[in-house]
C-alpha positions in Angstrom: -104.3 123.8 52.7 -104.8 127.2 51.0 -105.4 127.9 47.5 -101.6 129.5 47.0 -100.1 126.3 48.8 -102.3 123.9 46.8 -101.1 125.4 43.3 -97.5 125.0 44.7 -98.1 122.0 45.5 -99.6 120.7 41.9 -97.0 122.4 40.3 -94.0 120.7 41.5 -96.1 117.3 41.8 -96.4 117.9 37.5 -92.6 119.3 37.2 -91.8 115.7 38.9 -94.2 114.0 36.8 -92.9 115.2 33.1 -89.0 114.1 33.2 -90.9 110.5 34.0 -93.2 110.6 31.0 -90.5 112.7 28.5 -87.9 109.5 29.2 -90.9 107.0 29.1 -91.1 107.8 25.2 -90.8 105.1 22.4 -87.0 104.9 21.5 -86.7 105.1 17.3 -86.7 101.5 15.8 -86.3 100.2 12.3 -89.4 98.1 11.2 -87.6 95.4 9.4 -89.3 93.5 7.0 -87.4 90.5 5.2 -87.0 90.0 1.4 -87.8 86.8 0.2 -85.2 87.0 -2.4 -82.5 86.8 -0.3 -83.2 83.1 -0.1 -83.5 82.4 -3.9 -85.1 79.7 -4.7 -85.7 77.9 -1.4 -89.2 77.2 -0.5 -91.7 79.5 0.8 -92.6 77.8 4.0 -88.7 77.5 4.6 -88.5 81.6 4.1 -91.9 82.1 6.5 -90.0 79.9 8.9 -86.5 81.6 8.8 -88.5 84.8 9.0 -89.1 85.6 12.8 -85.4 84.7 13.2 -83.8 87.3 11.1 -85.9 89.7 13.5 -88.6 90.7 11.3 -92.4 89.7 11.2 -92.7 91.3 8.1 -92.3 89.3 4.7 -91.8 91.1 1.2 -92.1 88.2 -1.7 -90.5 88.5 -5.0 -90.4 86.7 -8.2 -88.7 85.1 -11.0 -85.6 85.6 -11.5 -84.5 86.9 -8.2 -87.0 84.2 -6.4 -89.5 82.5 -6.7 -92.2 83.2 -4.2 -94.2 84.7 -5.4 -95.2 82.2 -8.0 -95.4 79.3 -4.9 -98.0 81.5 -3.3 -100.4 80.5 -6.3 -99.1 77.3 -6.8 -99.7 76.1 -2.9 -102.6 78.4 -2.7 -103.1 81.0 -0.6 -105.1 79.7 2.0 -102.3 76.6 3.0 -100.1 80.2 2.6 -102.1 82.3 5.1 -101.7 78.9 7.8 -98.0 79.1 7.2 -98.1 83.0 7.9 -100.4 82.3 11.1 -98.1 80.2 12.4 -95.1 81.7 12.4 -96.6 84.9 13.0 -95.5 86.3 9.9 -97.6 89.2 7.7 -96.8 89.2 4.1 -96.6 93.0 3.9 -95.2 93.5 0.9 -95.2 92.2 -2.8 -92.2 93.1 -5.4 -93.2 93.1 -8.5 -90.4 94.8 -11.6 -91.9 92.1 -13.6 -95.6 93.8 -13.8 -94.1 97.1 -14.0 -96.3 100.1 -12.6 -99.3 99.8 -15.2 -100.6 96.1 -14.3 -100.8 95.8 -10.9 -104.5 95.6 -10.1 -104.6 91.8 -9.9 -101.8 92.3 -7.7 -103.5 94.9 -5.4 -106.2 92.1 -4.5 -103.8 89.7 -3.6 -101.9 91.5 -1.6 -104.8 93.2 -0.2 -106.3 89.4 0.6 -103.0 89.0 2.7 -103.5 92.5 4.3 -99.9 93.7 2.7 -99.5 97.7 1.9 -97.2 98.4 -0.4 -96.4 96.6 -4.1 -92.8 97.8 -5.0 -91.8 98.2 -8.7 -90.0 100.4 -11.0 -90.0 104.3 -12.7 -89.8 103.4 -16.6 -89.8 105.5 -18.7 -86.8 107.9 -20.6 -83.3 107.1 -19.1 -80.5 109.8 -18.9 -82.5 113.1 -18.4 -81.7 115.9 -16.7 -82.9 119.2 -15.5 -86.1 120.4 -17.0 -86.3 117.3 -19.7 -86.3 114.9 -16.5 -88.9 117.1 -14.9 -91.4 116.8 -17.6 -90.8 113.5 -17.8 -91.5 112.9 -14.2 -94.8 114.8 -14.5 -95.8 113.1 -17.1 -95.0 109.8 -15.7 -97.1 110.2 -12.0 -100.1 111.3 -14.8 -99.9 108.7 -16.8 -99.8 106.2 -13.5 -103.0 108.5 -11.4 -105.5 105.7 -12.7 -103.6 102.7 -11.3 -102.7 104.9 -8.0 -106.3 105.6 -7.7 -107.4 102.0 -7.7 -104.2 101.2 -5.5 -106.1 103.6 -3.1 -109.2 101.9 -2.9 -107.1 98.5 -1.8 -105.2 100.9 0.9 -102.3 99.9 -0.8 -99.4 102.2 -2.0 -97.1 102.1 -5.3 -93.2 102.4 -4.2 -91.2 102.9 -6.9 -87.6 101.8 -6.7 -84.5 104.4 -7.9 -82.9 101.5 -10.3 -79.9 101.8 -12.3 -81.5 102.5 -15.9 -85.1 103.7 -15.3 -86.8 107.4 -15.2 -86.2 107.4 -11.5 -82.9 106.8 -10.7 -81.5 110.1 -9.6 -82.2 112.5 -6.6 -83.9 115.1 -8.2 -85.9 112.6 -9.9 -87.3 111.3 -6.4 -87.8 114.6 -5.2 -90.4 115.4 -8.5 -91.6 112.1 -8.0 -92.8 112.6 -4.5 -93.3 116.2 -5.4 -95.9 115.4 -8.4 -97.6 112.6 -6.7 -98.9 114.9 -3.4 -100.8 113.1 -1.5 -101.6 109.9 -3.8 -100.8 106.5 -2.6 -97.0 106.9 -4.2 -94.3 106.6 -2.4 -90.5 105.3 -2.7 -88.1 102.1 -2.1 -85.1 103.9 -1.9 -82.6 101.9 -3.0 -78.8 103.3 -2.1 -77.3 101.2 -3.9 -78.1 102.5 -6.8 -77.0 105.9 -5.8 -73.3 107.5 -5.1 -72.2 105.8 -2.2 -71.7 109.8 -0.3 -73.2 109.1 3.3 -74.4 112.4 3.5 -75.8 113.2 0.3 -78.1 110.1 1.0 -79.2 111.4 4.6 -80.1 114.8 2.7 -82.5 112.9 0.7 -84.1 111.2 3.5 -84.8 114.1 5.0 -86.3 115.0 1.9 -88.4 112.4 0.8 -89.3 111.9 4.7 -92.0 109.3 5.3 -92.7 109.1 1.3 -89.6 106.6 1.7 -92.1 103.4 1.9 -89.3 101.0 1.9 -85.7 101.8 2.9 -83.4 99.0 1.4 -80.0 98.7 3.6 -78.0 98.1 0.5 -74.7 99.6 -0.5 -72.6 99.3 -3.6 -69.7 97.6 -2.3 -68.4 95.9 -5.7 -71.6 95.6 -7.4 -73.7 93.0 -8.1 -73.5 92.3 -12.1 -70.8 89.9 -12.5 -69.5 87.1 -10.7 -67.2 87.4 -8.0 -65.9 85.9 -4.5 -68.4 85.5 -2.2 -66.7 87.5 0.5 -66.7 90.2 -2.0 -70.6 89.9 -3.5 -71.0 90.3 0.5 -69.7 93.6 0.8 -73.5 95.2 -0.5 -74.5 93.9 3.2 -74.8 96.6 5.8 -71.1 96.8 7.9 -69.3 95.0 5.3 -68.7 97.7 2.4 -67.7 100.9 3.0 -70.8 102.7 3.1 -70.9 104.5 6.7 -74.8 104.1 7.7 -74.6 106.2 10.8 -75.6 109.5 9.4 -77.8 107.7 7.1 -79.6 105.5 10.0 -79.5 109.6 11.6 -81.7 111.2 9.0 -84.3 108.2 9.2 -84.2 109.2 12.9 -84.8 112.7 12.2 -87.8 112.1 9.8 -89.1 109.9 12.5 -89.3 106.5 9.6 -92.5 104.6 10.3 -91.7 102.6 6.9 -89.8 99.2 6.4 -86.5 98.6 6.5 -85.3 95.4 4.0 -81.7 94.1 4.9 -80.5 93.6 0.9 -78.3 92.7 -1.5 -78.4 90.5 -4.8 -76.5 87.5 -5.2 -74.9 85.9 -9.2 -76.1 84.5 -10.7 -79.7 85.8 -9.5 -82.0 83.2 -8.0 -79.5 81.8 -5.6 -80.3 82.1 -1.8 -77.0 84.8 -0.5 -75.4 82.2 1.2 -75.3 78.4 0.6 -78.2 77.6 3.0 -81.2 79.2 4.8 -79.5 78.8 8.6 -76.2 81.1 6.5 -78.1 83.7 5.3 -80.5 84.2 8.0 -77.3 84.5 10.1 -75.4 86.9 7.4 -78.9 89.0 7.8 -78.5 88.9 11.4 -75.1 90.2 11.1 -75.5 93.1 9.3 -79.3 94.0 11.5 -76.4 94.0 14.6 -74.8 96.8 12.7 -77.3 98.9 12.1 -79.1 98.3 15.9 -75.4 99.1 17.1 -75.2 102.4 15.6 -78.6 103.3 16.4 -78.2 102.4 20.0 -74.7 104.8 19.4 
């Protein structure tokens, strides 16, 4: 074979090859990690159990009032915790804590550092209602005021995710974009919550695209009829993904687009707080599985 023939050759031998390896990349999948406070009260071992079967591996314990697992860690100790994690192959990745608030969280960085967790979730406080240049400032002044903590939250290789909730400094769009804007390339990141935003499909996917992979935690939580008063269960349900009429398809889209390596938490709250969603663990683990069908249907749309 002569030189011409052999580059010929190569050539459509590598123009059969890459269609082969182009279709042999990943396919986009949500990384769904499991809030503990979707069970209420119920045990910890009981949520580690029911955790593989909701299709996560990932575990995200809160505390009073919305659970209490976080305060059974310490009680059981976290050694008999880290043989229940083993062996249902279950990481506690991530620790929700509104109740410290974003200035006294160390203790909490080396516990969930212990566990080999990432991210510690909690709120934006600070000035409610600004807009414009007043919720700027603020916003500066808030990622400043937090650079100690986020420097020690680097040493742990943990990140600070703070939630848009109703009432806080960061609530708003533009208050995420300064957020992630100020805080460059610290360990600060966001658990965007759209429930707490207006329920426009689009205007949420436009801030995905903008906070990209700053999102650490995307919640799948949608107004429906809120969650502040009590109500029939079959309408309490409609925060759940598919239920409401939030459309998640260009939403699900945009995490697409940004290629989302974070975690994807399956939420809602329950009244009176503290309650697991549905009456038992088998019901909610099924109610969860419901509404992970939704969103794996419109992805695989």
């Amino acid at each position: 074979m002569n030189r011409r023939t052999f580059i010929r050759t190569a050539v459509a031998a590598a123009s059969l090859t890459l269609p082969r390896l182009q279709a042999a990349a990943p396919a986009f999948k949500l990384n769904y990690l499991l809030g503990s406070a979707m069970y209420g009260n119920l045990p910890l071992a009981t949520v580690i159990e029911e955790t593989p079967k909701t299709g996560a591996r990932l575990l995200d314990v809160w505390p009073r009032r919305h659970g209490t697992q976080r305060e059974q860690m310490d009680e059981l100790g976290h050694e008999k915790v880290a043989e229940l994690l083993a062996k249902h192959g279950v990481k506690l990745a991530v620790s929700t804590r509104y109740d410290l608030g974003p200035f006294k969280l160390q203790d909490e960085m080396v516990i969930v550092k212990k566990f080999g967790g990432s991210v510690i979730v909690t709120g934006g406080v600070g000035p409610v209602g600004l807009k414009g240049d007043e919720l700027k400032k603020a916003v500066q002044e808030f990622v400043e005021k937090l650079k100690p903590h986020l420097a020690k939250a680097g040493e742990h290789g943990i990140s600070i995710a703070i939630e848009n909730h109703g009432k806080n400094l960061i609530d708003s769009p533009d208050s995420l974009r300064w957020l992630v804007e100020f805080g460059k390339d610290l360990p600060l990141g966001v658990e965007l919550a759209p429930y707490h935003l207006p329920q426009e499909p689009a205007l949420i996917a436009g801030l995905i695209k903008d906070l990209g992979n700053r999102i650490k935690v995307f919640c799948a939580w949608q107004h429906g009829n809120g969650c502040m008063k009590p109500m029939p269960k079959e309408e309490e349900l409609l925060q759940m993904p598919g239920r409401g009429p939030l459309d998640f398809t260009p939403i699900l889209a945009a995490l697409k687009t940004v290629g989302y390596t974070g975690f994807t938490e399956i939420f809602m709250h329950p009244t009176p707080r503290g309650i697991p969603i549905l009456p038992t663990a088998a019901e909610t683990t099924a109610e969860i599985n419901r509404a992970r069908k939704y969103l794996e249907n419109l992805l695989s749309s």
